[in-house]
ZAMARGU-4260 file (C-alpha; in steps of 0.2 Angstrom, whole numbers, plus 5000, padded with zeros to 4 digits):
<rodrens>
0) 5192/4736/4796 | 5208/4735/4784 | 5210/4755/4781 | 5224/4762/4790 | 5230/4770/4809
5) 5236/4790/4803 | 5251/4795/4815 | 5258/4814/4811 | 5271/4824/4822 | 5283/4839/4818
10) 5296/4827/4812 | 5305/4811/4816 | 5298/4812/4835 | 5281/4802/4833 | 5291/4785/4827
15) 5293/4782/4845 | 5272/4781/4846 | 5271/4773/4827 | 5283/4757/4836 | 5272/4757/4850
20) 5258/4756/4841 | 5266/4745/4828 | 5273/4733/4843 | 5254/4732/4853 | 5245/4731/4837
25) 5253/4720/4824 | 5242/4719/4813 | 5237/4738/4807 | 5246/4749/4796 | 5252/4762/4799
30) 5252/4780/4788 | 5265/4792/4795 | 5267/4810/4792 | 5283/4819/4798 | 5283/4839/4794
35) 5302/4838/4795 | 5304/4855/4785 | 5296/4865/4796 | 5299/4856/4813 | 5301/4859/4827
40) 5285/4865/4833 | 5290/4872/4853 | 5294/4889/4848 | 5280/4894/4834 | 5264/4902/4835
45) 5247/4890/4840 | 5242/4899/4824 | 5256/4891/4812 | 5258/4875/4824 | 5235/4873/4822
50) 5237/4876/4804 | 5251/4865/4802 | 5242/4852/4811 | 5226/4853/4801 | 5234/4852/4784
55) 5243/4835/4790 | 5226/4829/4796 | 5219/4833/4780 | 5231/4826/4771 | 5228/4809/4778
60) 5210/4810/4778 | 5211/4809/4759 | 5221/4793/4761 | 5207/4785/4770 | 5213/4782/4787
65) 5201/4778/4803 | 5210/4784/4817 | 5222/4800/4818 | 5235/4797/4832 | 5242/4816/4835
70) 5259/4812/4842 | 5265/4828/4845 | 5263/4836/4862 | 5264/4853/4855 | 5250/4851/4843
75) 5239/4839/4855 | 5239/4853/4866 | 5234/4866/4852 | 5223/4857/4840 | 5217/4841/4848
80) 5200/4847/4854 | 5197/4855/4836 | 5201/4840/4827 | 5192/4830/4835 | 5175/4840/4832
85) 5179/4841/4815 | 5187/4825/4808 | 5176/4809/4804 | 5187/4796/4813 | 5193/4797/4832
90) 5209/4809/4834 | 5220/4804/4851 | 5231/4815/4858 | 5248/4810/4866 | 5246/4823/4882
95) 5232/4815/4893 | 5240/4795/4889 | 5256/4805/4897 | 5247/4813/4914 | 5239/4795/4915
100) 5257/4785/4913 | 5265/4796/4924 | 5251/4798/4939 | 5252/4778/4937 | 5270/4777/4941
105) 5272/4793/4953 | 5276/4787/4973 | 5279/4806/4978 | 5267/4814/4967 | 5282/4826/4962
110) 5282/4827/4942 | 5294/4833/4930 | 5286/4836/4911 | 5299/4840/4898 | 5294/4847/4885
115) 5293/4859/4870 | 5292/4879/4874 | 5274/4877/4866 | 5268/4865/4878 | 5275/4872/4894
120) 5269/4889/4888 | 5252/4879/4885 | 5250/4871/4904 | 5242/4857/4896 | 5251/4845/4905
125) 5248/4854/4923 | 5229/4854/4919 | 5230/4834/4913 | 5240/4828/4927 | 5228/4838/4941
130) 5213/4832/4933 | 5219/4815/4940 | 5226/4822/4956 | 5226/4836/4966 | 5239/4831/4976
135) 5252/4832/4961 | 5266/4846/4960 | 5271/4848/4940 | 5288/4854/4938 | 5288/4860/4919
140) 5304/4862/4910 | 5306/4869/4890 | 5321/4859/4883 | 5322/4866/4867 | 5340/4859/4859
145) 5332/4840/4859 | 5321/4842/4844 | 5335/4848/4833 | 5348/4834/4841 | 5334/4820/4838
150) 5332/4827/4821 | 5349/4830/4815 | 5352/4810/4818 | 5367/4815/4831 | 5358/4808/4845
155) 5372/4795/4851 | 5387/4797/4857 | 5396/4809/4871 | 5390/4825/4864 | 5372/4820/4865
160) 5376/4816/4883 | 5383/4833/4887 | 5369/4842/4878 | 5356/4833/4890 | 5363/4835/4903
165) 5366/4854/4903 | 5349/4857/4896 | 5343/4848/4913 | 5354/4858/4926 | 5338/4868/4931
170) 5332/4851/4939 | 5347/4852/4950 | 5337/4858/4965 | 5320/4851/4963 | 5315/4835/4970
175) 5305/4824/4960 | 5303/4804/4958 | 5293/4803/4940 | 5299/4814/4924 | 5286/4812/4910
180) 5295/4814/4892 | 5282/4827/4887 | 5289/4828/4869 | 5290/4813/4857 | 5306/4816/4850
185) 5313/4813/4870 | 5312/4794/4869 | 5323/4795/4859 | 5337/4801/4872 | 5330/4792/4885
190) 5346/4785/4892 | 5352/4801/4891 | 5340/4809/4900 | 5341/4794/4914 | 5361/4797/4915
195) 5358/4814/4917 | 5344/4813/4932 | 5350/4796/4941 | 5344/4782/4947 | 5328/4782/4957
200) 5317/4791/4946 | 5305/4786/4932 | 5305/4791/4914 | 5290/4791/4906 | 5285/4788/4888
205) 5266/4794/4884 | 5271/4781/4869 | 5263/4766/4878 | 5248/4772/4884 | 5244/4780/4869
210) 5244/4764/4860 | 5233/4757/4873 | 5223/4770/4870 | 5223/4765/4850 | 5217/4749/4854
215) 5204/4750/4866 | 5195/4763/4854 | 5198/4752/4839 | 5190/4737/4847 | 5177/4747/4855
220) 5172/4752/4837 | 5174/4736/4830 | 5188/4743/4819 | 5204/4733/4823 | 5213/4724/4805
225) 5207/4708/4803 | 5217/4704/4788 | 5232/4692/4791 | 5242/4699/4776 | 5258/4710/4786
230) 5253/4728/4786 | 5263/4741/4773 | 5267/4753/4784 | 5271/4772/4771 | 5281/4787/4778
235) 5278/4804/4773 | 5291/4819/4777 | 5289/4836/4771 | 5309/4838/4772 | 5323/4826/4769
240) 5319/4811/4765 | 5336/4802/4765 | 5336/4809/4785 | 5321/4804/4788 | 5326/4786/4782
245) 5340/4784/4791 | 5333/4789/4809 | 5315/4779/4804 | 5324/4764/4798 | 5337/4764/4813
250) 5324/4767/4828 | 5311/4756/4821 | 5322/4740/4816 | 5314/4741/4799 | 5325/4740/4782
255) 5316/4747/4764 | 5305/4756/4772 | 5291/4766/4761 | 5294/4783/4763 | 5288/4800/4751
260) 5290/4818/4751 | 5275/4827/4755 | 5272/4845/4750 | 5261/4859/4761
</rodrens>
C-alpha cells in the first residue's frame, strides 16, 4: 500500500522517530507534522495539548495516510487512547515502545524517565514500565529547558552541555543503570545527556522501538510500500519554516527537503 506513514509531534522533536522510521523502513514515505508555534507541549493543559493533537491528526487524515505515528510523549500519554478509537488507520504511541526499550536493557531494574512536565505529571511511564515489571523503581524527572534548546537549533556546543547537565543535578543522589529519553526532542542531546550521567548507564531512545512497532503493524496488515520508486518524504510546521529546515535537514542528513507551513 503506497499512501503514506503520518508522524506529528510538538515540534522539531519527532524527526528523531521519522529517521528511525525512515532508516528500518526505506521504502515508505513519510508525512510530518511539527506544531512548532505552539510547542512545547510539557507545561499546557491535557485540554489544549488533546486538541492540539487531534487537529494534527485530522489534518493528516485528509492527506490519506495509513498509519499515525504520535511521536510525542506528552500527547501519547493524553490522546493516544482517543485516537485510536476514533481514527480509521492504526495510531502508535512513543510511551509503551519506551517502557519496552528500557525494561529490555535494564540490569538493576532502576529507571530514570525524562521527560516533559506533562508526562511526568501524567505517570504514563510509571504505569507502562510496571505493566512489564513489578520489580522496577521509576525515577521520573521533568526537564523542561530541553525542548526550547532542541528548538532554538542551539543544541551543540558547550553551553548545551552546561544546560544538561544542571537540569540533571537532581540525579545526583539516585542510583540508576537505564535512563529512558521520555521526550523526543532528547535525542537530540543524547551525548549531552550521556556526559552529564557517565559511563555505565543506558540512554534510551523510544525511537527504535517505535519503528519496530511501524513495521510489525504494516506487515501484519499487509500495508508495507511495495513501490520501488524513493519515497517523497513532506514536512509540515506550524511555526518557522526556515528553523524547521535547518534542524530537519541537519539531524536527518537530508538536503531540499519538502517542507510547508501548516495553519490551526
Amino acid at each position: 500500500m503506497n499512501a503514506p506513514i503520518g508522524v506529528i509531534d510538538s515540534g522539531v522533536g519527532g524527526l528523531t522517530v521519522a529517521k528511525a522510521i525512515m532508516e528500518l523502513l526505506p521504502n515508505e514515505t513519510i508525512y510530518y507534522i511539527g506544531d512548532t508555534a505552539r510547542c512545547p507541549y510539557g507545561p499546557r493543559t491535557k485540554q489544549e495539548v488533546r486538541t492540539f493533537t487531534w487537529q494534527m491528526a485530522k489534518a493528516l487524515e485528509k492527506m490519506n495516510v495509513k498509519m499515525l505515528v504520535i511521536a510525542c510523549n506528552t500527547a501519547t500519554a493524553v490522546a493516544l487512547e482517543s485516537l485510536q478509537k476514533h481514527m480509521p488507520f492504526p495510531v502508535l504511541g512513543v510511551i509503551n515502545a519506551g517502557a519496552r526499550a528500557a525494561i529490555k536493557k535494564t540490569k538493576r531494574n532502576e529507571i530514570v524517565v525524562l521527560a516533559t512536565e506533562g508526562t511526568v505529571k501524567s505517570a504514563a511511564y510509571e504505569q507502562a514500565i510496571y505493566s512489564l515489571s513489578t520489580k522496577a523503581k521509576v525515577i521520573p524527572l521533568a526537564c523542561p529547558t530541553f525542548v526550547p534548546l532542541v528548538e532554538s537549533g542551539e543544541y551543540e556546543g558547550q553551553f548545551s552541555y552546561d544546560l544538561v547537565a544542571n537540569g540533571l543535578k537532581p540525579l545526583e543522589e539516585e542510583r540508576f543503570d537505564t535512563v529512558i529519553l521520555g521526550c523526543t526532542h532528547y535525542p537530540i542531546l543524547q551525548k549531552q545527556i550521556e556526559a552529564a550521567v557517565g559511563k555505565g548507564v543506558h540512554v534510551l531512545s523510544s525511537a527504535e522501538e517505535t519503528a519496530r512497532d511501524a513495521e510489525a503493524i504494516l506487515a501484519f496488515n499487509n500495508q508495507l510500500r511495495k513501490d520501488t520508486s524513493p519515497p517523497e518524504h513532506k514536512f509540515f510546521a506550524s511555526g518557522s519554516v526556515p528553523i524547521f529546515r535547518s534542524i530537519a535537514e541537519r539531524w536527518l542528513e537530508q538536503e531540499h527537503l519538502d517542507i510547508h507551513r501548516i495553519k490551526f
